[in-house]
C-alpha angles and dihedrals in degrees: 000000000000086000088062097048085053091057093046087050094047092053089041082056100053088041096058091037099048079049098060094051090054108055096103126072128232117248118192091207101240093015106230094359093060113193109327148130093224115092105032091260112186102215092187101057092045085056098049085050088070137063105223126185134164122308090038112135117215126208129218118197126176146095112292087204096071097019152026145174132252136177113217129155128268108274082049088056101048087044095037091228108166098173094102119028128177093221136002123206118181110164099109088245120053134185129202126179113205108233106179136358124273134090121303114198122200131182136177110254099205121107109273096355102103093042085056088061097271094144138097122198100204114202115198110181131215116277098241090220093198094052087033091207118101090221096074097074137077124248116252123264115275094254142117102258084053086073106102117222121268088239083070093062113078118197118216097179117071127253103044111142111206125194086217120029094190101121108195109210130243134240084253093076099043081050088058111043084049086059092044086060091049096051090050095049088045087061094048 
């Protein structure tokens, strides 16, 4: 019998944790138009179509021969200035996991792309603990200090170049390893 309590708690275990891992969607920035300058596609109003919070991953597509992605702060975004990202990424399809709420702001670098339109502002709100759902607060001010740090921003997809490496990490993975110490204290 206690092997069998062992298994249970094992699977228990891989559950929870594979639960804690799954709780963001996945946005193709620009849905079937990708990241682009043909078509006329307004990145802004299909961000402000969606409800984003963190976890969310984010996807790049497009070809790296004619465009690529860059995080900058805010002042760089409304004056599509791309001579000092945050972060560049330049592989054709990016991915980007959402590791804490704020506004991320990326442009085209590319001449000419971003004042075409080829920009998208990116508001994550604050997760409301008590209510648990990241619908209950409201989004930050549009200011500067409301740009989060590039270290908040984890990149999955290979090539991007931050300013600052330093990854904070997400709620999913305290989650985990608590359930990792529990796991271990259930066995003994």
């Amino acid at each position: 019998m206690p092997i069998l309590v062992k298994r249970e708690m094992i699977l228990l275990f891989f559950v929870m944790l594979v639960c804690g891992f799954c709780n963001g969607e996945v946005y193709k920035i620009g849905d079937a138009a990708g990241w682009a300058i043909i078509g006329n596609m307004d990145y802004n109003k299909w961000a402000s179509s969606k409800t984003f919070q963190v976890g969310d991953i984010f996807i790049f597509e497009y070809n790296p021969s004619y465009h690529n992605v860059l995080q900058v702060s805010r002042t760089d975004f409304h004056t599509c200035d791309a001579t000092a990202p945050i972060a560049t990424y330049t592989t054709g399809n990016d991915t980007i996991v959402i590791r804490s709420p704020g506004h991320y702001y990326y442009i085209c670098g590319f001449v000419g792309h971003c004042q075409a339109g080829q920009k998208v502002d990116i508001r994550v709100p604050k997760l409301d603990r008590a209510e648990g759902s990241p619908f209950s607060s409201p989004i930050e001010p549009h200011n500067e200090s409301s740009v989060p740090e590039a270290s908040s921003v984890g990149p999955m997809a290979p090539g991007p170049s931050l300013n600052n490496g330093e990854f904070l990490t997400n709620d999913s993975g305290l989650f985990s390893f608590g359930l990792l110490v529990i796991f271990v204290w259930a066995l003994f």
